[in-house]
N, C-alpha and C positions, 0 to 999 in steps of 0.2 A: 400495822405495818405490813403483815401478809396481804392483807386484802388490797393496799395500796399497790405491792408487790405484783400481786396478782393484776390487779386493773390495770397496771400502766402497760404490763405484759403485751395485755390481750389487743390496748391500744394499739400497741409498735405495730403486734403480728395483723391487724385488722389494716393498718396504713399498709404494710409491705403487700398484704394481699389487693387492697385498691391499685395501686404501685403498680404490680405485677399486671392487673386486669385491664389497667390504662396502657402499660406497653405491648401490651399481646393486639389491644382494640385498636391499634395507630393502624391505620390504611398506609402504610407506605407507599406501595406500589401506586397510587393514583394519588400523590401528593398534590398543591397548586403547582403552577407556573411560577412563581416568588420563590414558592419553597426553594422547588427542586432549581434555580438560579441561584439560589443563595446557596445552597449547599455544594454547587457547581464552581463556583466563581471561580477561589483560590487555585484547583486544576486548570481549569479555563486561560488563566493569568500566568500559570507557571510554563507551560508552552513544551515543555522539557525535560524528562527524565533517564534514569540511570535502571534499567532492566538486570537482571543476576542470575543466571541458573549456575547454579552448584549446589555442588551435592556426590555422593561416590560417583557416582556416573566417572567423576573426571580422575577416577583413579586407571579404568583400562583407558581411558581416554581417546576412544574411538577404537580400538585394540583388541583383539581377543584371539586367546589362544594362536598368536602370534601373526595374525593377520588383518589388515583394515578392516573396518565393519560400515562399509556402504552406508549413511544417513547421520543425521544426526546425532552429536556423540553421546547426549542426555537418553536417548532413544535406543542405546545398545541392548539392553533387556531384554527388548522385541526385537529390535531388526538380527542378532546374533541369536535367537532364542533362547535365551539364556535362563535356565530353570533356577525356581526361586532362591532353591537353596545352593546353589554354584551363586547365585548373583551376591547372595549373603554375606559369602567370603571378603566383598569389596571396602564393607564399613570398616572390618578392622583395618584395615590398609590405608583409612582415610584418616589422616593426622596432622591438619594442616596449622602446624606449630608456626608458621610465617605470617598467620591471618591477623589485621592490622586495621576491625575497625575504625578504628581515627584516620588512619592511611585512604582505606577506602573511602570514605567519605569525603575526606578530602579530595581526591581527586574527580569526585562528580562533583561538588561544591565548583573545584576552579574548574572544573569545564562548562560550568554554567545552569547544571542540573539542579533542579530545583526538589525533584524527589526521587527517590528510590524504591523501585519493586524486587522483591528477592524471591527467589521458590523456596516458599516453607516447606511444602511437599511436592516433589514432581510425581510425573504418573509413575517412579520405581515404588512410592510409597514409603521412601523415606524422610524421617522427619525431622528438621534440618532445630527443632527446639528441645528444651528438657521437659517431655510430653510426660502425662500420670498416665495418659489412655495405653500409650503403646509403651514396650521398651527398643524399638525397631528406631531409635533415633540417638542423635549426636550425643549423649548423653551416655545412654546405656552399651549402642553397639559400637562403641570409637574408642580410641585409648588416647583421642581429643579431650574428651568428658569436659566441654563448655559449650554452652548457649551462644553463638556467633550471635544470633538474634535478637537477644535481649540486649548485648556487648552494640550491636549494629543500631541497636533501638535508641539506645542512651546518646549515641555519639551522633546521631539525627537530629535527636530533642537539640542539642548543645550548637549545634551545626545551624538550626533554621530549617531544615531538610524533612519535607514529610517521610514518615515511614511507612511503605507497604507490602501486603503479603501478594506471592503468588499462589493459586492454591490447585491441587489438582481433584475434582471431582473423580476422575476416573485410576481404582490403584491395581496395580500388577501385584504388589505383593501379597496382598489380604486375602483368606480365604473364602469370605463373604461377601467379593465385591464383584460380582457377575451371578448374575442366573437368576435362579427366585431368591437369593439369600440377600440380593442387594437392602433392600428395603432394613434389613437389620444392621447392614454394614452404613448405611446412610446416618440410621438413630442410633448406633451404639460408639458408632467408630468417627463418621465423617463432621457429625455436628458436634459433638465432646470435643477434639481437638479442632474446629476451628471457633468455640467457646474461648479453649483455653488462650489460642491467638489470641483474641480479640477483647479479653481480661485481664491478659498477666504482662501486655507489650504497650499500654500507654494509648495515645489515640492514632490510631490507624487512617491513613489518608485516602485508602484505594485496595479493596480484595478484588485483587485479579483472577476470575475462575478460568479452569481451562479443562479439555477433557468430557465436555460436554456430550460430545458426539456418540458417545456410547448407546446401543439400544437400551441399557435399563434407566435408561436418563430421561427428565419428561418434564416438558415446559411446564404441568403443572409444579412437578418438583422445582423446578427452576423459582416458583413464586416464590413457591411455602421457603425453603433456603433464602431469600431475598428478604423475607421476612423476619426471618430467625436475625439472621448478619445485621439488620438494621435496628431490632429490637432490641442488639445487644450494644452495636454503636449506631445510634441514629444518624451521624451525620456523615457517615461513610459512603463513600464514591464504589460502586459495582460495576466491573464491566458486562457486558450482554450476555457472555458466554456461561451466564449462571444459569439462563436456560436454553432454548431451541431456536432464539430469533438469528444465528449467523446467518451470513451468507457465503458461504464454504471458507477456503483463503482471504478471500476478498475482505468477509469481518463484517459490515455495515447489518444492522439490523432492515429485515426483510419487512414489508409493510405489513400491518396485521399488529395486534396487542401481544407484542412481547416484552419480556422484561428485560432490565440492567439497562444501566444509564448512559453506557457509551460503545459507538461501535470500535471494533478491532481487526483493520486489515492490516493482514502478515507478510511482509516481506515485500510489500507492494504501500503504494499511494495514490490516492483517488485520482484521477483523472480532472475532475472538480472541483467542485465546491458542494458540501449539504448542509440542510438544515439540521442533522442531526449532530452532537458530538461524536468524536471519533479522534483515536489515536494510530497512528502508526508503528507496529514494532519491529523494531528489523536488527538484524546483527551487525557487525563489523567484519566479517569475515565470510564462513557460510552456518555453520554449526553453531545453535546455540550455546549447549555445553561444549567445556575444553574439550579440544582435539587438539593431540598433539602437532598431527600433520596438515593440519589447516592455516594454508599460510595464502588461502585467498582473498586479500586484506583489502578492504575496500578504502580511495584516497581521502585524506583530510578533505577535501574538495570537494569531494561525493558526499559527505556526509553534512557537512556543510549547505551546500546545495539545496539537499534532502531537507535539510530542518528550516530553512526559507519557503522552497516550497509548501512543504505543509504547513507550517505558518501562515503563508498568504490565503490556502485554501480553507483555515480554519481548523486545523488539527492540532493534536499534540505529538511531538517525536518519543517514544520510549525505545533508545537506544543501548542494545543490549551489547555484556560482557560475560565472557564464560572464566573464572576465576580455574586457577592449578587445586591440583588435592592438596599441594602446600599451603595453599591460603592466598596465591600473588595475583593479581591482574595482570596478562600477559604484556610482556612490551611493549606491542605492537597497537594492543588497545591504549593504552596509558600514554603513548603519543600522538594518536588521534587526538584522546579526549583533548591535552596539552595545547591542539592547535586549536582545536575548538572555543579553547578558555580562551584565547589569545583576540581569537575573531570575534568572543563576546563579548571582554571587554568592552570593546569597539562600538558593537551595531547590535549588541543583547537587549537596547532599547526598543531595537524594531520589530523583536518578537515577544517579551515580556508584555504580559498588559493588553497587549492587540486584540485586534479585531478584523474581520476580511472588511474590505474595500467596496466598491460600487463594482469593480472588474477587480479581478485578483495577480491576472496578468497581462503584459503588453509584451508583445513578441514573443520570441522562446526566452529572452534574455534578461526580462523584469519582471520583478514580484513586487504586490503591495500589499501593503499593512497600513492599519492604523490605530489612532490613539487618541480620541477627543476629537480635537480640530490638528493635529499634526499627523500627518501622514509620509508615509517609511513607501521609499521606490529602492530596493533593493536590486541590481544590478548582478546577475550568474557569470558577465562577462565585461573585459573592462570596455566600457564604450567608445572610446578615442577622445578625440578630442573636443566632438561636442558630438549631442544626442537630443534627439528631440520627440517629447512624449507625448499623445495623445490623450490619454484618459485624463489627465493630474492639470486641474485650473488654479494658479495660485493667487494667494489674496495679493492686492497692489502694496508694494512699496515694501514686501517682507522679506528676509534674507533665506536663501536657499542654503541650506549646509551640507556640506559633505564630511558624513561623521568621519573623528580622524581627522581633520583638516582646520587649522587655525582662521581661517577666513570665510566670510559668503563668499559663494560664486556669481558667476556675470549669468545672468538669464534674461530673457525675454520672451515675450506673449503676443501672438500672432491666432487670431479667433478664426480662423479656417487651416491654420497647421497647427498648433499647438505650444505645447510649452519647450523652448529650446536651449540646453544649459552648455555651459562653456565648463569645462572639469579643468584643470590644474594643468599647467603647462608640465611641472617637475614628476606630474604623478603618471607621466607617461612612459617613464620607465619603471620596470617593474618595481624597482631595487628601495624606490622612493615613497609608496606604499605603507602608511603604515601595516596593513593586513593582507592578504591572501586571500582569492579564491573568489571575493562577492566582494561589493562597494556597496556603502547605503545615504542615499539622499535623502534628508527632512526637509519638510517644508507644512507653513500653514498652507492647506490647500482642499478643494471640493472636488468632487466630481465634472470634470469638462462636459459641454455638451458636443458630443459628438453625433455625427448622420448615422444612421443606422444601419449597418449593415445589409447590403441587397442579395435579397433571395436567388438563386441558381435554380429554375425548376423545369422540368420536364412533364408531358402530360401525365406519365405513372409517378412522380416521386418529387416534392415542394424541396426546396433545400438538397438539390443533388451535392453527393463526394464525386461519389463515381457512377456511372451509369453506362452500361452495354447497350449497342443498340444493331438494328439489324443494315437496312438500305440504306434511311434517314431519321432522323428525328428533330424535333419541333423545339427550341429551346428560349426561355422566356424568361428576362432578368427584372426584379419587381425590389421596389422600397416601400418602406411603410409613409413615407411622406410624399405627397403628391408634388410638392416643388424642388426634391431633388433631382439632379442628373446624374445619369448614370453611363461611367463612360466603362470600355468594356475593350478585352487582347479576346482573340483567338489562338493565340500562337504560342502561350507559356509566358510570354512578354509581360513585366511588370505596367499596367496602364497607368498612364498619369493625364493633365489635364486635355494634353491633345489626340490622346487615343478618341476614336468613336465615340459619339454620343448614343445610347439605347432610344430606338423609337419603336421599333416592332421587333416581332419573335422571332429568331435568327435558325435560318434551316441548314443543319448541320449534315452532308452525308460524305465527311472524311470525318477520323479522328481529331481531337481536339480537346485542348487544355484551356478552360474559359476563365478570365478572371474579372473581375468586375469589382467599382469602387463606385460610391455616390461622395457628389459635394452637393455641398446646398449653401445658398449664402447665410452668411453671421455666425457657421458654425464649424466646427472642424469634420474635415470629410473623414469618411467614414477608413476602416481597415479592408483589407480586400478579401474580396470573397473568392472561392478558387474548386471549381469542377472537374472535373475529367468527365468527356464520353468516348467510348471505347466503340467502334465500327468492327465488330466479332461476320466472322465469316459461319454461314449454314452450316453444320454436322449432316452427314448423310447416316451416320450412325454413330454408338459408340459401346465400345464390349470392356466392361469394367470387370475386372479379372479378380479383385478383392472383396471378403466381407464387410457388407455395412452393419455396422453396430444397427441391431434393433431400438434403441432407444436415440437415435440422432439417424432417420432415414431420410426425412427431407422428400423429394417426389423421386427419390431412386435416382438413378443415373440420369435420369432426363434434371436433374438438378443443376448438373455441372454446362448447361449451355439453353440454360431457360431465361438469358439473360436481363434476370433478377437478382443483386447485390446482396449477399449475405453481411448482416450489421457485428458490429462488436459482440453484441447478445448470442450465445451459441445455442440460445431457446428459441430462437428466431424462425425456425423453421426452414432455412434456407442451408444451412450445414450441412454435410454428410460426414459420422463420423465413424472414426476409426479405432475402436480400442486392444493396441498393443498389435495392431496391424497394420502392415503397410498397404500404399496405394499403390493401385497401378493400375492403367486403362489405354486403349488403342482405338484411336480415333479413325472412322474415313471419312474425308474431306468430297467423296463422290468423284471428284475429279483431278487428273494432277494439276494443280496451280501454282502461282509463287506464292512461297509466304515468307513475310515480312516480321512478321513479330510474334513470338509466342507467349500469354499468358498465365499461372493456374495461382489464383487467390487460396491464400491459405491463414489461419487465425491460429493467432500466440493468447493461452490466458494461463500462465504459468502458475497462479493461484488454485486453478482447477484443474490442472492436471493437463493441459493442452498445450503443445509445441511444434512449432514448426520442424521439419522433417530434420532430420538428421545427414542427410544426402539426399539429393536431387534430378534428375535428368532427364531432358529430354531430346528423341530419337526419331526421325524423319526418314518416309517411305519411299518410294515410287507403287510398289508392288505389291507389300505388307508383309512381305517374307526377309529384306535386306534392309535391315536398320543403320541409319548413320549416326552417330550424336550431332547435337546442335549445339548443347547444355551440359554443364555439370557443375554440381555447386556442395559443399561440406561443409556444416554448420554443428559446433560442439555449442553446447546450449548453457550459458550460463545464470549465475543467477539474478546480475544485475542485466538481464536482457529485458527490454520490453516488451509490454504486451500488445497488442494490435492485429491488424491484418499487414498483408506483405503479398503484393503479386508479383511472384518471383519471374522476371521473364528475362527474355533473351531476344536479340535481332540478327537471327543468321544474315549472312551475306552472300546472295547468287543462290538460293536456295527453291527448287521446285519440289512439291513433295502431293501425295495424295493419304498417304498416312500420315497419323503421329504416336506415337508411344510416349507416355507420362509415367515415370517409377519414382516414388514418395518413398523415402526408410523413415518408418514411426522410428523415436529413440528408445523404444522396448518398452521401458520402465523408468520411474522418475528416477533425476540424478541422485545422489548422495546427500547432497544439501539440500532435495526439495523434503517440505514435510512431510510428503507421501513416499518419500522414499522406498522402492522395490515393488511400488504398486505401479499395473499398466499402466505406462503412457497415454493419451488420446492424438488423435492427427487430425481437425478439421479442415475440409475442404469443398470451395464453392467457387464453382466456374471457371472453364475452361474457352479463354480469347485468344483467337489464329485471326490473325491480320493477314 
């Protein structure tokens, strides 16, 4: 009986070591294509989540020592420099006797959320679970003394609702989490309690890391953690941020082998479409954590919007809440989500499940999705009374529906204009409507064929936007298909079939706004294509009066009228930048003449820290000693501004001048809600156009 005893022992401990040998030996990181889809799917499909930061943070709740604390409210620690043991004091404070897992879930449940990320740890390093590692958590330093987490986890399981952690790599409170002693705090402290996660809370849907950015941080680290977290739940979802591949705010993994299976752009949304996964996560307000005084509530509408758009684009929305240190969801979020649920109801078909389209958008005012063989034309604005789409070919004889709506609608098909739908006589007051904010049309349908869009190109640049030029320039409009026509406005003018036919290359030497459309027979003509060339007058000099950033110099001052188009990309070489200074420069034009229009391009990329100036003006010579204004312009920068270029200009009237004076205000430092909060601003600027 010993010896049986003994044998069967050494069997177990012999399997658990094979066990063990087999999950350490998985190659995670370079899984198949199968795999890593399969393990993908269920995120993929849910389209939708419910983001969480709380934690003490929301006890000063953007507040300290009796005054606002500039940034975000999760962020007070640093931005108020709050030393560790003053910041200490916050956990006993934090007693959120109101907190109402069931409650909560429920209300992402009916708003259509399909999981939940919560910060088990934010970067103060507190730990929101009943940790063995530390006692710096709800448990030990709260007179809460309950697990929200495991309470949060259960009512997930019960709900349908995946559960997941957010986690921070980077902690302010540890003593070992900066310098040389990182590497101890990583194996003693950082992989022990995201262990305990990831064994004592059931199956985890998504470890959200964050915090990365830190110099003791290190893509190889990023692997070996990737691997740990996956060894321990194989079939968990990481986003990228576990090591080095972001790309700043923006979030997309940067080309190159880096790890985590999905990008993370913050507080913004692609512009696109990519091949890669990627989620958007953005607030409702500005501040992730409570703040008390943050009541810049962004509309059911917008948010709305938001979660179409990236839908169409192929994203997922994780739409965040910053909960009270009582435990509530703020009002103001709680009837967001409410509207949201309402509009899900409705048209949650057409995000659930989907997939991006052949085109993702038509016009600014539709989006598509699809699903199979049915395909979702989500509508931003109501269309009137009929609307007619180009991209969307439907099968014969199949009913069009408008979700929400008792009956097909009346449509018809026309193979060189498109698909043309007649909506609802009664649904053209608003009041008649089942939902708000977006309309969603199904239908069985493919991809139309449509003419290709024609090329805008000039000798320096194939596909002009904008192009500067000096006397004249040569301007040449091209299709991919030899049997279209290509009919073509010089004047801004929408063309249609009796505008111009393109034969040769059109010599432009006034300004001009070109547009151009091709048809071709048996198919639908194409959307229009749309250039601007800009006729900029000679510089006989110019005296730039401000520092250029050494690392955004661009060819120095001769930049600003080398009429060369600086692109969206601020690596482009064509920028001059500005960090936490303003512009200012004084042109002479050589001679006095009239000028007609004054231009200066400037680039917004609010992710990285780039904004358009804060005030504006510009100042016209005779002499270069008496300035007059022409211009003046004030811009407070928000957070729901777009990014882009912006030539801010102006058309004095009766104006002769042989100077000009350009003064840019950088906004100093970032605002309060941006994540850089209290760091330099940047000002980009490229090219100055006098007509």
């Amino acid at each position: 009986m010993k010896s049986l005893i003994h044998l069967t022992s050494s069997f177990f401990i012999i399997l658990f070591l094979a066990g063990c040998q087999s999950s350490v030996s998985t190659d995670f990181i370079n899984e198949s294509p199968e795999a890593f889809n399969q393990r993908m799917q269920w995120w993929r499909d849910a389209g939708f989540g419910m983001f969480i930061h709380w934690g003490p943070s929301s006890v000063p709740a953007g507040i300290y020592k009796g005054e606002e604390v500039d940034g975000a409210a999760e962020w007070i620690m640093f931005s108020a420099k709050i030393p560790v043991e003053e910041y200490e004091k916050f956990p006993p404070q934090f007693n959120p006797v109101q907190f109402d897992a069931k409650e909560w879930v429920r209300i992402a449940k009916d708003a259509g959320m399909k999981y939940i990320v919560i910060t088990s740890k934010h970067h103060d390093g507190f730990a929101m679970w009943d940790s063995k590692v530390s006692h710096y958590d709800i448990i030990d330093a709260t007179p809460y003394g309950k697990d929200v987490l495991k309470e949060l986890a259960r009512e997930c399981e019960a709900a349908g609702i995946k559960f997941c952690f957010y986690h921070s790599i980077m902690d302010w409170h540890h003593p070992l989490a900066s310098g040389n002693t990182f590497p101890e705090y990583r194996e003693k402290y950082l992989k022990p309690q995201l262990k305990e996660l990831l064994t004592e809370y059931g199956d985890i849907g998504v470890l959200w890391f964050d915090g990365e950015w830190i110099p003791e941080w290190s893509e190889e680290q990023g692997r070996d953690l990737y691997q740990y977290v996956r060894n321990l739940q194989p079939d968990i979802i990481i986003n990228n941020r576990v090591g080095k591949g972001r790309q700043g705010m923006q979030g997309m993994t940067k080309e190159g082998e880096f790890v985590g299976d999905f990008g993370t752009p913050e507080q913004e949304i692609l512009e696109g479409t990519s091949d890669l996964d990627w989620e958007s996560c953005m607030t409702m307000n500005t501040s992730w954590g409570y703040k008390k005084n943050d009541d810049n509530w962004k509309s059911a509408g917008m948010l709305i919007h938001n979660l179409v758009d990236i839908a169409a684009k192929g994203g997922n929305y994780l739409l965040n809440v910053g909960p009270t240190a009582e435990g509530l969801i703020p009002g103001p979020s709680v009837e967001r989500l409410a509207e949201m649920g309402q509009w899900m109801k409705v048209n949650g078909e057409a995000i659930y499940n989907t997939s991006k389209f052949a085109t993702y958008a038509e016009q600014d005012i539709v989006r598509y999705t699809q699903k199979g063989a049915a395909l979702y034309a989500t509508f931003l604005e109501w269309p009137g009374r009929t609307f007619t789409l180009k991209y969307a070919k439907p099968e014969p004889d199949r009913d069009i529906i408008l979700l929400g709506y008792d009956r097909p609608l009346p449509w018809s098909w026309d193979k060189e204009k498109g698909l043309t739908v007649t909506f609802p006589e009664a649904w053209q007051q608003s009041k008649n409507r089942p939902v708000k904010y977006a309309w969603t049309l199904k239908m069985k349908a493919a991809a139309a064929e449509v003419a290709e869009t024609p090329a805008i190109s000039s000798p320096r640049v194939k596909n002009v936007q904008k192009e500067l030029f000096g006397e004249e320039v040569m301007v040449t409009l091209s299709s991919a298909s030899p049997e279209a026509s290509i009919h073509y406005t010089l004047d801004g003018r929408e063309p249609d079939l009796s505008a111009p036919v393109y034969k040769e290359p059109l010599l432009l030497r006034q300004s001009a706004v070109v547009k151009a459309f091709a048809s071709q027979p048996g198919i639908i003509a194409s959307p229009v294509s749309i250039a601007e060339f800009i006729r900029t007058t000679k510089f006989k000099s110019l005296d730039l009066k401000s520092e250029i950033s050494p690392n955004y110099p661009a060819l120095g001052k001769l930049t600003l009228s080398d009429n060369v188009r600086a692109t969206t990309d601020f690596h482009d070489g064509n920028w001059l930048g500005f960090e936490g200074n303003d512009f200012e420069v004084v042109i002479d034009l050589g001679t006095v003449k009239p000028v007609k229009k004054i231009r200066v391009g400037f680039l917004q990329n609010i992710g990285s820290w780039i904004f358009y100036p804060q005030q504006l003006e510009y100042a016209v010579s005779e002499d270069g000693k008496i300035f007059s204004s022409v211009f003046k312009y004030n811009h407070s920068t928000r957070e729901t501004d777009k990014n882009g270029i912006n030539d801010f200009n102006c058309a004095p009237q009766n104006t002769r001048a042989r100077y000009l004076k350009i003064r840019a205000k950088n906004i100093g430092i970032c605002p309060e809600w941006h994540g850089g909060s209290g760091g330099k601003a940047w000002l980009f600027v490229d090219e100055v156009m006098v007509e």
